[in-house]
C-alpha positions as CSV (number, residue, x, y, z in Angstrom):
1,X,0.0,0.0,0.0
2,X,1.8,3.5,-1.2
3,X,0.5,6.4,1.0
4,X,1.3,9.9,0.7
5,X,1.9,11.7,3.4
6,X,2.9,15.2,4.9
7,X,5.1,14.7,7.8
8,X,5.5,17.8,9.6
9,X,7.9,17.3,12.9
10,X,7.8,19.7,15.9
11,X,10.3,20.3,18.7
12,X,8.2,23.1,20.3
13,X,9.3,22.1,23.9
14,X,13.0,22.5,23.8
15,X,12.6,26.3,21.3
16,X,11.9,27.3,24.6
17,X,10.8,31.0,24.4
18,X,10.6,32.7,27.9
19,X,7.4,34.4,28.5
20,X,8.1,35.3,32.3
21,X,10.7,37.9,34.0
22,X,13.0,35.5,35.6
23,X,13.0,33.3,32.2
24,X,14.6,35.8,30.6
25,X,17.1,36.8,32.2
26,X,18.0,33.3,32.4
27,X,19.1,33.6,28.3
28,X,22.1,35.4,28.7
29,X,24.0,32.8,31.2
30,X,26.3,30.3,29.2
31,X,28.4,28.4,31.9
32,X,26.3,26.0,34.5
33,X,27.7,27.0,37.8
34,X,27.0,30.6,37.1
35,X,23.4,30.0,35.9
36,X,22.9,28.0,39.1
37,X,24.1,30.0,41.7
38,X,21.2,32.6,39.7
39,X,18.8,29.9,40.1
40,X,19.4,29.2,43.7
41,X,19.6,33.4,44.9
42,X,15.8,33.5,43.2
43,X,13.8,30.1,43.4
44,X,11.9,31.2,45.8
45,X,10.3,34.0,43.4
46,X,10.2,31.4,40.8
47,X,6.5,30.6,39.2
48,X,6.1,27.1,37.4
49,X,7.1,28.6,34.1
50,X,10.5,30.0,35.5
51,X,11.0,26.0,37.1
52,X,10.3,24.4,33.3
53,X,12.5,27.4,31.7
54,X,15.8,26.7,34.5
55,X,15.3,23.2,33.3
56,X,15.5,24.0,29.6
57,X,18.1,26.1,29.5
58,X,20.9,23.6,31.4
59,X,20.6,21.2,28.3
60,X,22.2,24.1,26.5
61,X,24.6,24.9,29.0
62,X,28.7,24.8,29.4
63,X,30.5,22.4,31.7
64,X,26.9,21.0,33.0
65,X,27.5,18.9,36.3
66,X,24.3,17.1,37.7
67,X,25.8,15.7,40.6
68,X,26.8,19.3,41.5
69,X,25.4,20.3,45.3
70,X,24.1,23.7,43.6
71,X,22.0,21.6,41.5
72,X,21.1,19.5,43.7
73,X,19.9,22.2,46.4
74,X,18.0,23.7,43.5
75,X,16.4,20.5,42.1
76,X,15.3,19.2,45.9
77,X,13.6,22.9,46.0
78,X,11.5,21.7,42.6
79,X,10.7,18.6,43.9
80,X,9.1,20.2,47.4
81,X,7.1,22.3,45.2
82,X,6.2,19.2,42.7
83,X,2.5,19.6,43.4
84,X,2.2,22.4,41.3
85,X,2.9,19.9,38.4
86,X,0.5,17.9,38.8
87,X,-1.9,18.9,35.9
88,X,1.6,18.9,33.3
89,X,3.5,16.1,34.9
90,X,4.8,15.5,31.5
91,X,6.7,18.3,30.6
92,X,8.5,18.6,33.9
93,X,9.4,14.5,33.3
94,X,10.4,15.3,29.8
95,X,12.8,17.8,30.9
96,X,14.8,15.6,33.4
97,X,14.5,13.2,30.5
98,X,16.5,15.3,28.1
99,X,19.0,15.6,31.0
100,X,19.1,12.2,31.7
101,X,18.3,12.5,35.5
102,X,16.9,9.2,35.9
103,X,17.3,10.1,39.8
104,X,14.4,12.6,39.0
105,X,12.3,10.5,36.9
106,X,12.0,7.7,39.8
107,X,11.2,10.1,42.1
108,X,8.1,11.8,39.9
109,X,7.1,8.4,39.4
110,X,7.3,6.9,43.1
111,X,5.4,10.5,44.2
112,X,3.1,11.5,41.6
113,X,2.7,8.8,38.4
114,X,2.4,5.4,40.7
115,X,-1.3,6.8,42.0
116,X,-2.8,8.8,39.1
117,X,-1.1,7.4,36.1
118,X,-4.7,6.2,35.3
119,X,-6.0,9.9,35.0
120,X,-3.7,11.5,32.6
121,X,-5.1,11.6,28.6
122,X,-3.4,10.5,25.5
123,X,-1.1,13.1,25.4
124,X,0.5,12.8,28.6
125,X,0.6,8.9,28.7
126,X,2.7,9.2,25.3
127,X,5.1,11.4,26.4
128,X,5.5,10.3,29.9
129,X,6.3,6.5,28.1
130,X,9.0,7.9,25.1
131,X,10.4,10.1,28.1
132,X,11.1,6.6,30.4
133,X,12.4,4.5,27.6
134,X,14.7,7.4,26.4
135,X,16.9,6.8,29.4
136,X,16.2,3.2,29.2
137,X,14.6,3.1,32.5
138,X,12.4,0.4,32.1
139,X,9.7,0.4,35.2
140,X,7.7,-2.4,34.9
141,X,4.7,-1.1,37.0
142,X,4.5,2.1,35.0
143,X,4.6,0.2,31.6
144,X,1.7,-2.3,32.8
145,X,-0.3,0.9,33.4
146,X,0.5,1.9,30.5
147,X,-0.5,-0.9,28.6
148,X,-3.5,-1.3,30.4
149,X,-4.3,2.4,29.3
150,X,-2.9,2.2,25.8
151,X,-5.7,-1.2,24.8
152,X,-8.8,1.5,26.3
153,X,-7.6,4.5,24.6
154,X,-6.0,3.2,21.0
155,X,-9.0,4.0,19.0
156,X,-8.5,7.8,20.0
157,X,-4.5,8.3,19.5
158,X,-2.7,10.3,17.3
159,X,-0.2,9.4,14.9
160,X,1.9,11.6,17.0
161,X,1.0,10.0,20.3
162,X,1.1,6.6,18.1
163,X,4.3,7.4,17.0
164,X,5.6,8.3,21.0
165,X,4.4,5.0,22.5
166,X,5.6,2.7,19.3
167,X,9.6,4.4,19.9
168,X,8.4,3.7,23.5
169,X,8.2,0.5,23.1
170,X,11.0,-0.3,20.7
171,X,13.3,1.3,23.0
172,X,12.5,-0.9,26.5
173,X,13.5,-4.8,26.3
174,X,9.9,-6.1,26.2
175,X,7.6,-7.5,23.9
176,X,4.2,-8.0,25.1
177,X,2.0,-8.7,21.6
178,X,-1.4,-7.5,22.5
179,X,-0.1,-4.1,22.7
180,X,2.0,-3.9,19.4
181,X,-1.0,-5.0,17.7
182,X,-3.1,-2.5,19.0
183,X,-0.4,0.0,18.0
184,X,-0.5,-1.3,14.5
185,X,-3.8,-1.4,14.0
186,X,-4.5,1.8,14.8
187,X,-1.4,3.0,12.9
188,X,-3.1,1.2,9.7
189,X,-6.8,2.7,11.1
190,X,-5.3,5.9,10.6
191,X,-3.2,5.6,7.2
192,X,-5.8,3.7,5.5
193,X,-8.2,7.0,7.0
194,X,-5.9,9.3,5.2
195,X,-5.6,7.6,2.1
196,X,-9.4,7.6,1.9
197,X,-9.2,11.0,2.5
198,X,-6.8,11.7,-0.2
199,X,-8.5,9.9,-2.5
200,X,-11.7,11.8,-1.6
201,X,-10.2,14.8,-2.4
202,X,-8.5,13.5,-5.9
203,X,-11.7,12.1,-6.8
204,X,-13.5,15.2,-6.2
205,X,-11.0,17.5,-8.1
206,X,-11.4,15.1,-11.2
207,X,-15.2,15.3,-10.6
208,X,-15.0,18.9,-10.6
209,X,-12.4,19.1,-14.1
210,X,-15.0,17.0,-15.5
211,X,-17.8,19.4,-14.7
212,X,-15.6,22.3,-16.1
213,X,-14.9,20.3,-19.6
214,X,-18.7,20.0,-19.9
215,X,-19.6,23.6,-18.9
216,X,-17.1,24.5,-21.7
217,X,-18.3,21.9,-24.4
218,X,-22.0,23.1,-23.4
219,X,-20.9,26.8,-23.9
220,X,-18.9,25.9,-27.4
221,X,-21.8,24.2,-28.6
222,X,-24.4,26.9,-27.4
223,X,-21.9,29.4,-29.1
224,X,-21.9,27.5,-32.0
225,X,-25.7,27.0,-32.2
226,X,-26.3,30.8,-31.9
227,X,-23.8,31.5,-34.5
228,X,-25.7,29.0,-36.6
229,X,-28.8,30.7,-36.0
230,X,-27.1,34.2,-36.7
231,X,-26.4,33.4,-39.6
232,X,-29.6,31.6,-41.3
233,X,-31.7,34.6,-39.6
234,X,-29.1,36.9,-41.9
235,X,-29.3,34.5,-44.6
236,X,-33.2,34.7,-44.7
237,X,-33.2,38.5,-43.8
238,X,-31.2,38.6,-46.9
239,X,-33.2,36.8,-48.6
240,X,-36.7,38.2,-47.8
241,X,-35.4,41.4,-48.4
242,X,-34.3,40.7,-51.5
243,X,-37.6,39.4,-52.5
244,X,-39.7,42.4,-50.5
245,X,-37.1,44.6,-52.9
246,X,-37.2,42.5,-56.2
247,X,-41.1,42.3,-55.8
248,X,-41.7,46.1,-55.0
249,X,-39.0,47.1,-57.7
250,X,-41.1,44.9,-60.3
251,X,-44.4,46.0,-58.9
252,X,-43.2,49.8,-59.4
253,X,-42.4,49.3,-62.9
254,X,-45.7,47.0,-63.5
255,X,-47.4,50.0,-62.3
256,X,-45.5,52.8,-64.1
257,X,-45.5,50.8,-67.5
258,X,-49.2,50.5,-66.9
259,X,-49.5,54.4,-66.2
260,X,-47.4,54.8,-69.3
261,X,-49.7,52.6,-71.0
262,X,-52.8,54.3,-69.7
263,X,-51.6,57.6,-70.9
264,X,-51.3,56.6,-74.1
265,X,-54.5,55.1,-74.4
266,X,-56.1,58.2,-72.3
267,X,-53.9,60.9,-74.2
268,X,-54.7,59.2,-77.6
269,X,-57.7,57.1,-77.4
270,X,-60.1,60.0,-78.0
271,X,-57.6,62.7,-79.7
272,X,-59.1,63.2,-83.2
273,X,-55.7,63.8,-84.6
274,X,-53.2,61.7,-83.1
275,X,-56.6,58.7,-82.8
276,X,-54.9,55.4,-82.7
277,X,-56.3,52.2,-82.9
278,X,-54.9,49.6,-80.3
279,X,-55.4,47.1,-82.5
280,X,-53.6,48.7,-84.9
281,X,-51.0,49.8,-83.0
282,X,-50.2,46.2,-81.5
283,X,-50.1,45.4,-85.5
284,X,-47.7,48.3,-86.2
285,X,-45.5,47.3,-83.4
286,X,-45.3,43.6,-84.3
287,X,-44.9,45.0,-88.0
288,X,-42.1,47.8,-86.8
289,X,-45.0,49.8,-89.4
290,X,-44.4,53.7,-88.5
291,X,-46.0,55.1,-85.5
292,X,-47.9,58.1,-85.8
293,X,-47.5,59.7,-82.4
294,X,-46.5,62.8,-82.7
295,X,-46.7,63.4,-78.5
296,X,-42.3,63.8,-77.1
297,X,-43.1,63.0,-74.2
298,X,-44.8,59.8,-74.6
299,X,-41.9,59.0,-76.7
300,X,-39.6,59.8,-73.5
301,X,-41.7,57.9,-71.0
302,X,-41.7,55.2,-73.2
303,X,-37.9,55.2,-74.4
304,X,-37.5,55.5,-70.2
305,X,-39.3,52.4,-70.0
306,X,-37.3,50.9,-72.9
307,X,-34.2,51.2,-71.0
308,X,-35.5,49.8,-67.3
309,X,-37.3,46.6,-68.9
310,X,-35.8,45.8,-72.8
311,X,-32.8,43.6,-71.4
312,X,-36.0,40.8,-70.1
313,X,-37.0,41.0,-73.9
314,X,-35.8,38.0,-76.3
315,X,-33.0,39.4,-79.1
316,X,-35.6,40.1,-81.9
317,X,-37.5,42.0,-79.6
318,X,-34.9,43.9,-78.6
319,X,-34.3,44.8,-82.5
320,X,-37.5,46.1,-83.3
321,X,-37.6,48.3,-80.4
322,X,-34.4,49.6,-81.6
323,X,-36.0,49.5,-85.4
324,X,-39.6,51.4,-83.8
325,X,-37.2,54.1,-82.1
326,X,-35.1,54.7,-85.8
327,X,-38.2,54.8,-88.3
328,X,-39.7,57.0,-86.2
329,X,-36.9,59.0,-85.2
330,X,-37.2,59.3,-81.7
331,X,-34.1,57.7,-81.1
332,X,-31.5,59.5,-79.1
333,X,-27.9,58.6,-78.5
334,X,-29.2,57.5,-74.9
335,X,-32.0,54.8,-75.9
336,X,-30.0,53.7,-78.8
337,X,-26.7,53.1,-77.0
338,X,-28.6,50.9,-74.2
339,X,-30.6,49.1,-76.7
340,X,-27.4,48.3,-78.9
341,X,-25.7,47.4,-75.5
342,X,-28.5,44.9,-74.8
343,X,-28.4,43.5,-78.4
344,X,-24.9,43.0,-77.7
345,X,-25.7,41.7,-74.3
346,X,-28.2,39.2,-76.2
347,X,-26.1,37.8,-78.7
348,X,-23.1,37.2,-76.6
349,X,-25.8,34.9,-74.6
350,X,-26.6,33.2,-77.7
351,X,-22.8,32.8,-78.3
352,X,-21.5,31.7,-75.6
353,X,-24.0,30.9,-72.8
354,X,-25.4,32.8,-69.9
355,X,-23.1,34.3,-67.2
């Protein structure tokens, strides 16, 4: 099984940072005698803090001699006071562990663990245990409490407190099962928790990628689809508006060749000279006969219409328009030009196809 995990590592309780008076002006000592001969002139004015801090700062001191009567006055004056450590036993025991007073460490235990080891949490138990074994002081007593303890309160340990008990018990010459399997078990409880958990969170990160690629492929395809629609709504704009303008642009011309028409008929119909029978003008037309109209601007509304509507006429048409306009002489350079330019038009048609 390959877990991954974050391993941070803390050594909070030996960066000791003073926080009281006489802690800090323990910092500037360096040599062991001096530093106890301050300790002795003002234990009496130390708190519990100033105790923990004296004890700290002689693991970092020059030319440190345990068996020294100075120490010794001053560490029979913590241990007349040792009530007040009651409710932290462990850090006081961890202390004289890191000095290796094994002297101390019996003592705490004959006066204050042996009657209420059974009322101190996780926390405390671990610590008090790695603390023991780090000076290979191996109490049987205190260890059968322990494990006693340790089998009620596995379930609840840290991997911290885990990890405390398991050097614990690597470190003292006995191997009692039931205990290491409970240790392991938990150890596994908790690794197989945090793999769970890890995968939890991969599983929801791919979830949520997933999501995003969808909400994107959604948005492409609405983009797309509106872009589609865009354009056929131009496309049939286009084209209705090209109808609405092809059908009122033939409509206006229906209606101004019929006006044209009617004012021929109306302007000539019942003239007694210029009378012209439709009939016979349909005739002359088809005949290119000569037209008797004598009216210029007839001739100009019609030679207008001529030039808006002759190219939708067939060739020979096209040629006896241009023939009517020349017999009669009402052909200009205008209405001539456009009507040879749509003969011209014509027969390139008939040549060579339609464009």
């Amino acid at each position: 099984m390959n877990f991954s995990l974050i391993i941070k590592r803390y050594s909070k309780i030996l960066n000791w940072k003073h926080d009281t008076y006489y802690a800090s002006l323990m910092n500037k000592y360096v040599y062991f005698d001096e530093f106890m001969r301050f300790c002795n002139d003002n234990k009496e004015k130390f708190s519990k803090r100033d105790m923990v801090a004296s004890l700290t700062y002689i693991h970092h001191m020059k030319k440190v001699d345990l068996l020294s009567p100075a120490f010794n006055s001053y560490n029979d004056f913590i241990f007349s006071n040792i009530n007040i450590f009651r409710s932290n036993i462990s850090t006081l025991v961890h202390r004289y562990a890191i000095l290796g007073h094994t002297k101390s460490l019996l003592f705490i235990y004959e006066n204050v663990l042996k009657n209420n080891i059974l009322n101190y949490d996780n926390k405390t138990i671990s610590l008090i245990a790695w603390s023991y074994a780090k000076n290979n002081f191996y109490l049987s007593d205190l260890f059968m409490e322990i494990n006693k303890i340790l089998r009620g309160c596995i379930k609840t340990m840290t991997l911290h407190e885990l990890s405390l008990i398991s050097w614990a018990y690597s470190k003292i010459n006995r191997l009692p099962p039931l205990e290491m399997v409970c240790v392991k078990n938990r150890v596994y409880e908790l690794l197989n928790a945090l793999d769970e958990e890890l995968n939890s969170v991969i599983k929801k990160k791919e979830n949520n990628e997933n999501h995003i690629d969808e909400i994107k492929i959604n948005v492409k395809e609405k983009v797309i689809e509106c872009e589609n629609d865009e354009k056929d709504g131009d496309e049939s704009q286009i084209k209705n508006g090209s109808a609405h303008f092809n059908d009122n642009r033939l409509s206006n011309e229906s209606k101004e060749m019929n006006s044209q028409k009617e004012n021929l008929e109306n302007a000539y119909e019942y003239n007694g000279d210029n009378e012209i029978d439709m009939y016979g003008c349909s005739k002359n037309l088809s005949q290119d006969v000569y037209m008797k109209i004598n009216d210029d601007d007839l001739w100009k509304q019609f030679g207008v219409a001529i030039q808006k509507k002759a190219i939708d006429l067939e060739l020979a048409q096209i040629k006896k328009l241009h023939n009517i306009f020349t017999t009669n002489g009402k052909g200009n350079d205008r209405i001539l030009g456009v009507l040879d330019t749509f003969i011209q038009v014509k027969e390139d048609i008939n040549a060579y196809g339609p464009i």
